[in-house]
C-alpha positions as CSV (number, residue, x, y, z in Angstrom):
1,X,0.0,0.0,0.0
2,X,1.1,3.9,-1.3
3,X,0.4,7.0,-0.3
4,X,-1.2,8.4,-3.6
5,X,-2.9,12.0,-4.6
6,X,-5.8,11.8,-7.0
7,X,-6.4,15.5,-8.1
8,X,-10.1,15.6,-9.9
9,X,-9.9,18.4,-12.0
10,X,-13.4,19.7,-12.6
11,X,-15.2,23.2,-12.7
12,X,-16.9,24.8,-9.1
13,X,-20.6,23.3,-9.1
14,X,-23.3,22.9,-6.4
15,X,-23.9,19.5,-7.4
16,X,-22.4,16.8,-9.0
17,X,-22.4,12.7,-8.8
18,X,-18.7,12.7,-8.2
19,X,-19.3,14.4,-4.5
20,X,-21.5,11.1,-3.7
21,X,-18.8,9.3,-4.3
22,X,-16.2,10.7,-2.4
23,X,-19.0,10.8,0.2
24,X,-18.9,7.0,0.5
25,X,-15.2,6.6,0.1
26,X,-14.3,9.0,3.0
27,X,-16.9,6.8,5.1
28,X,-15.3,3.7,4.1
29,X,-11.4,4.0,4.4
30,X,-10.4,5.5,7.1
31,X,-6.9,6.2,5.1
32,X,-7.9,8.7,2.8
33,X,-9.4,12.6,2.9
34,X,-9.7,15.3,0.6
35,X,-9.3,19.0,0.5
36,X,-9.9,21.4,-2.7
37,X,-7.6,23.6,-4.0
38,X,-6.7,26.2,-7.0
39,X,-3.4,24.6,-8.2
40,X,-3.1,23.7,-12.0
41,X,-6.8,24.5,-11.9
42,X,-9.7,23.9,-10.0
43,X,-9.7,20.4,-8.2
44,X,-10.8,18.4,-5.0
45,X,-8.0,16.4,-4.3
46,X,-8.2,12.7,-2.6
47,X,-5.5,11.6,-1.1
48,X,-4.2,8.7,1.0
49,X,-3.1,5.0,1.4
50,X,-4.4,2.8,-1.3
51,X,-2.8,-0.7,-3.2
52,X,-2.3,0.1,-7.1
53,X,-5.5,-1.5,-7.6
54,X,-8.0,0.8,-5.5
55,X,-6.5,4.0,-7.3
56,X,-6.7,2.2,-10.3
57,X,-10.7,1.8,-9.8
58,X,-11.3,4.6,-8.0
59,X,-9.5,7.0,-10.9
60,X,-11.6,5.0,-13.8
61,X,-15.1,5.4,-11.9
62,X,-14.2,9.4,-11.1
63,X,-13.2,9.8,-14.5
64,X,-16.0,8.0,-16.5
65,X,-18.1,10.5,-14.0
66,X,-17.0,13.3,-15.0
67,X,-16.7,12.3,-18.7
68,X,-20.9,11.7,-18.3
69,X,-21.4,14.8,-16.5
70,X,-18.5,17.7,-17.5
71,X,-18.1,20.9,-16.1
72,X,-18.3,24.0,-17.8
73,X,-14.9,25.3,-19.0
74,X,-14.1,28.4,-17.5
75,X,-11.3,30.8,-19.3
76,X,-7.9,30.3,-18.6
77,X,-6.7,33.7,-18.5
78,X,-8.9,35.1,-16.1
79,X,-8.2,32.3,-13.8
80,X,-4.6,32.7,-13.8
81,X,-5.8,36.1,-12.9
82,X,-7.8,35.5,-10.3
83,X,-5.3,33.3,-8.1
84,X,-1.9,34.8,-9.1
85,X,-1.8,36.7,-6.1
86,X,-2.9,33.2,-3.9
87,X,-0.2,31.6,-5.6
88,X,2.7,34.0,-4.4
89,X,1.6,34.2,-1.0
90,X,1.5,30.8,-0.9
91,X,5.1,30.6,-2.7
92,X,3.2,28.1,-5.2
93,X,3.9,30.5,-8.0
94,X,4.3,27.2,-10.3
95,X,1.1,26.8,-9.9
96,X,-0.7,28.5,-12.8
97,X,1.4,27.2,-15.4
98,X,-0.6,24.8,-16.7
99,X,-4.4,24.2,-16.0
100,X,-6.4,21.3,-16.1
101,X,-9.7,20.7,-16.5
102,X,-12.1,17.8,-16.4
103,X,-9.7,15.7,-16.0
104,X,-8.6,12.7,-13.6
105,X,-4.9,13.0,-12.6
106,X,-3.1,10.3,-10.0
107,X,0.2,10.5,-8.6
108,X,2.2,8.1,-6.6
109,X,3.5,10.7,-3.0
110,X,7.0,9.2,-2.5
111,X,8.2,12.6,-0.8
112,X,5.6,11.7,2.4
113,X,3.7,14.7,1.0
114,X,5.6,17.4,2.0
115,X,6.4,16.0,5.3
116,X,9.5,15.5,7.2
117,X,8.9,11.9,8.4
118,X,5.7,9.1,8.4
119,X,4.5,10.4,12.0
120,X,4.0,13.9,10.7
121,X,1.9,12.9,7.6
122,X,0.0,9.9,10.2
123,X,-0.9,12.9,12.3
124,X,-2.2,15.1,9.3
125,X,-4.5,12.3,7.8
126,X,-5.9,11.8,11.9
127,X,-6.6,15.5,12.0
128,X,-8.2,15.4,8.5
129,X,-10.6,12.4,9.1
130,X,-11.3,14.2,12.5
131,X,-12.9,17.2,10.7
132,X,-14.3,14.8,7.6
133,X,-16.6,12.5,10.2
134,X,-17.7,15.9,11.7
135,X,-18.1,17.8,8.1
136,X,-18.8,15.9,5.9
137,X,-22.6,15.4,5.2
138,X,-21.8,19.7,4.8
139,X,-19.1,19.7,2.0
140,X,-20.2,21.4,-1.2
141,X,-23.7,23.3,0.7
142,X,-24.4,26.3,0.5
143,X,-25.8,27.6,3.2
144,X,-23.0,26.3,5.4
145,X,-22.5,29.5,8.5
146,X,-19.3,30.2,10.1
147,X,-20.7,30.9,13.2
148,X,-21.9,27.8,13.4
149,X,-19.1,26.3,12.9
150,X,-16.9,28.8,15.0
151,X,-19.1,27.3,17.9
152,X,-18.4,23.8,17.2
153,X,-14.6,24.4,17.5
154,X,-14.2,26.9,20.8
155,X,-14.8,24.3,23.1
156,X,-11.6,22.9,22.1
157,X,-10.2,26.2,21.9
158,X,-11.2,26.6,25.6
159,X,-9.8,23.5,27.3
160,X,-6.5,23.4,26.2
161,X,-4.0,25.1,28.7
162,X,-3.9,28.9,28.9
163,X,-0.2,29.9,29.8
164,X,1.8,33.3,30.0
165,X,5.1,32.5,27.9
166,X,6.4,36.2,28.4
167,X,4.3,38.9,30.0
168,X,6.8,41.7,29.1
169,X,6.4,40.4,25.4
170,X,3.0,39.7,25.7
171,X,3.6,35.9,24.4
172,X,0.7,33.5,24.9
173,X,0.3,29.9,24.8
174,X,-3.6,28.6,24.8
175,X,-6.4,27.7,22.3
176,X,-7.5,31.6,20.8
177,X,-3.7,32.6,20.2
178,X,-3.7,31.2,17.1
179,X,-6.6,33.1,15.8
180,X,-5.4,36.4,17.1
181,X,-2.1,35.9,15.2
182,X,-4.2,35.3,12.3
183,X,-6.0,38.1,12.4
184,X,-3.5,40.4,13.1
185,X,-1.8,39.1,9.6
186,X,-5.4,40.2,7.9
187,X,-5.2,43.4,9.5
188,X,-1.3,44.5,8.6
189,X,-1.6,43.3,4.6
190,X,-4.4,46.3,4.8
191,X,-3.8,49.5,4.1
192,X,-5.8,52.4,7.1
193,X,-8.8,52.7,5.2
194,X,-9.8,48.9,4.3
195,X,-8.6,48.0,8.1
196,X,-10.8,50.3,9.5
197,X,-13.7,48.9,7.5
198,X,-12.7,45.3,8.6
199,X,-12.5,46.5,12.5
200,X,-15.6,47.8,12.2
201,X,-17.6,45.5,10.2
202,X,-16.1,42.2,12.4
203,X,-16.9,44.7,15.9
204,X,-20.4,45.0,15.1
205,X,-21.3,41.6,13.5
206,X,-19.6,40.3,16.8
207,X,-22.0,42.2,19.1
208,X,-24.7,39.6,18.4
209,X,-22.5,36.7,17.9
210,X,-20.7,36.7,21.0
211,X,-22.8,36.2,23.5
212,X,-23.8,32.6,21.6
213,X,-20.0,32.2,20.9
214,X,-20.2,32.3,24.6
215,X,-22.5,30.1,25.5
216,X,-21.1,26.9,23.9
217,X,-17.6,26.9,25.7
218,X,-18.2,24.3,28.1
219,X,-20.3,22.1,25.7
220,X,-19.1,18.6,24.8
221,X,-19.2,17.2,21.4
222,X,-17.8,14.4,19.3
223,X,-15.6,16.7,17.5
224,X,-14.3,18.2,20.9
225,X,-13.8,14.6,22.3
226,X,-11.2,13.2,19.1
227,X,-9.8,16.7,19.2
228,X,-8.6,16.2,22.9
229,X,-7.3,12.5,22.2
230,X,-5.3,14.0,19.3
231,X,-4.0,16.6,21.8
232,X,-2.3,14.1,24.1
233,X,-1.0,12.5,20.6
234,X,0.5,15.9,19.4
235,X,2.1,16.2,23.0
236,X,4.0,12.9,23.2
237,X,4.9,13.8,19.2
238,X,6.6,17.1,20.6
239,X,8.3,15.4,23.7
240,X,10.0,12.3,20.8
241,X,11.0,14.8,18.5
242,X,8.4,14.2,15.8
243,X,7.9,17.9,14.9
244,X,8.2,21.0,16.7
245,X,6.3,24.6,16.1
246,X,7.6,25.0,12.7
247,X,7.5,21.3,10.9
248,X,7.2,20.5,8.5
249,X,8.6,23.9,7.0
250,X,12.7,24.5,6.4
251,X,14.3,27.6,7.7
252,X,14.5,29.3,4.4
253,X,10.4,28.7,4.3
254,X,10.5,30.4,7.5
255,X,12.4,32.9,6.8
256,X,10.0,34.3,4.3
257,X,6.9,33.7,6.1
258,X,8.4,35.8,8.7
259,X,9.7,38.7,6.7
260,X,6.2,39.0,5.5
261,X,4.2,39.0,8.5
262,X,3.3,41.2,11.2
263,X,5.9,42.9,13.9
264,X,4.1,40.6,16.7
265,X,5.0,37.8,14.7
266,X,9.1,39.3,13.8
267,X,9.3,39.9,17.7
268,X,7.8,36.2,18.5
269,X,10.1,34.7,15.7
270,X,12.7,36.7,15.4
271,X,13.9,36.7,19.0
272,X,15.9,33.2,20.2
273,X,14.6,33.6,23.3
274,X,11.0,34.2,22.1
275,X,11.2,31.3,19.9
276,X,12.9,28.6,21.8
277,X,9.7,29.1,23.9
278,X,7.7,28.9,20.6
279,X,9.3,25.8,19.3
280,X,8.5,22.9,21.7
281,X,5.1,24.3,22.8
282,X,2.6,21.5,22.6
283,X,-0.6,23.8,22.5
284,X,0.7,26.1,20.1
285,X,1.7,23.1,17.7
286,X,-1.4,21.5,18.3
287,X,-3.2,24.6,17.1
288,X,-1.2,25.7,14.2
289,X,-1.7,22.0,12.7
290,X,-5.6,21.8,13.5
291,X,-6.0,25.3,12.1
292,X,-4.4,24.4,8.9
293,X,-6.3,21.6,8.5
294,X,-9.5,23.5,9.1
295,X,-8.9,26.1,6.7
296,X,-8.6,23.1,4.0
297,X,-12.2,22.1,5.1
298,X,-13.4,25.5,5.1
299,X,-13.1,25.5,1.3
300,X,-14.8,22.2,1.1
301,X,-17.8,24.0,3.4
302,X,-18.1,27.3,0.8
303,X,-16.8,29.4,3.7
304,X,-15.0,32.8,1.8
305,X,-12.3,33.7,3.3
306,X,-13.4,36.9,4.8
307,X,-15.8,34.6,6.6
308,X,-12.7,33.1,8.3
309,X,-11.2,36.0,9.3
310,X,-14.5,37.0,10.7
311,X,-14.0,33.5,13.2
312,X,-10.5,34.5,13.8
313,X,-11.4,37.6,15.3
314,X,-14.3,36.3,17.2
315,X,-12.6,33.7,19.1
316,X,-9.4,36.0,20.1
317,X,-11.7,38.9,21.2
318,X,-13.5,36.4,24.0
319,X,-10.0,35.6,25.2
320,X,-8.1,39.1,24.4
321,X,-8.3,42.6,25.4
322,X,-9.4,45.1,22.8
323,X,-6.0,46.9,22.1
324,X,-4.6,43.5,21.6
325,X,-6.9,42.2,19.3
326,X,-6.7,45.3,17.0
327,X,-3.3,45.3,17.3
């Protein structure tokens, strides 16, 4: 058995038969997931363990699919348009060189998918099948809200340990951290005017949806419960030496995440004694990799991206003080 990627490269569409049947395969292997992205054109991607066999049938059924029920071509140019800017801040700027579309593509992962070693990419699949038993009956909709969905997380975000890393620095390590960092990267890639607008528009919308925010900290649910096993997973990955705060990136990927970002984040990262804190900090790791995760299934649930910003700021404004969260 092989790690594989099957990108299916079709148009955006409400509804289509090949979303049943990624349904029923996420339900039945529990060594596969999928996330959706822009790269070489739109495409979910599946990805996972299977023998040759299984991604042999499982490419020819998605592919006869979608050569019975195409998508619409869209135009090239404008696409390219559209995500060049993604691509760069993603530093995937090979990304729009050539597009696909309806069109099955499968490639054997012998590079553990970007990862630095098999425990890393184990613990990725985990968290993604975490979020696909919760979401999934919800990929694709509509009228998916992110409130809703910023409530079934912040019970998680409230249980794991809040500690003070460095009060002169103002260096936190707990479940909304995360978020405000986040947000604070939205707010210093704006220029006055647009930042205003965003304070503003995220302050007011937050008046009514705070108080229900509120109200489902201390409730349990199944996606709370796996999330705390993986937690005690993610901690005895730190203390072995799996990954730290900054797998499965290189320094040089680093480097230029950091020159980018906000001065918070220079000072947190740029400082040795600031980041040696950073580094080995179990609830901060945890974080970072669930978060990344999530914001894979947020495309899967239609959520724009403003939307996520919007639940950034309106779990670090339950835990933070007003100047911090605008910075």
């Amino acid at each position: 058995m092989n790690f594989y990627e099957m990108n299916i490269f079709m148009n955006e569409v409400d509804h289509h038969p090949i979303y049943s049947s990624i349904r029923a395969l996420l339900k039945d292997d529990t060594r596969v997931s999928l996330k959706k992205s822009f790269e070489n054109g739109f495409h979910l991607s599946v990805f996972g363990w299977f023998t040759h066999t299984q991604i042999s049938q499982i490419s020819a059924e998605f592919a006869s699919l979608l050569i019975a029920h195409p998508t619409e071509r869209y135009d090239e140019a404008a696409f390219r348009n559209r995500y060049k800017k993604v691509a760069e801040i993603a530093m995937k700027e090979k990304a729009l060189e050539v597009i696909h579309q309806n069109k099955v593509l499968i490639a054997k992962r012998e590079d553990l998918y970007g990862f630095q070693n098999k425990k890393q990419l184990q613990i990725y699949i985990k968290i993604n099948q975490i979020f696909d038993r919760w979401f999934i009956n919800c990929y694709w909709n509509k009228d998916n809200n992110i409130l809703s969905i910023t409530k079934d997380i912040v019970p998680f975000c409230a249980y794991l340990p809040d500690t003070v890393l460095s009060r002169e620095h103002a260096l936190y390590s707990n479940g909304f951290v995360s978020h405000l960092s986040h947000y604070l990267g939205l707010l210093h890639s704006l220029n006055e005017k647009n930042k205003q607008a965003i304070v503003e528009r995220f302050e007011q919308a937050a008046e009514n949806d705070r108080e229900s925010l509120m109200e489902n900290l201390d409730k349990d649910n199944a996606l709370t419960r796996e999330l705390k096993v993986l937690f005690q997973e993610m901690k005895d990955a730190v203390k072995r030496d799996v990954l730290d705060f900054h797998s499965p990136h290189d320094d040089a990927h680093i480097e230029k995440k950091v020159a980018a970002s906000s001065n918070r984040h220079k000072l947190a990262m740029g400082t040795p004694t600031l980041s040696k804190l950073i580094l080995k900090d179990s609830v901060l790791i945890t974080n970072r990799w669930i978060l990344n995760v999530l914001y894979e299934k947020l495309v899967l649930l239609n959520i724009k991206p403003l939307d996520k910003f919007y639940m950034n700021y309106l779990l670090c404004s339950i835990r933070f003080k007003k100047e911090e969260v605008h910075g």
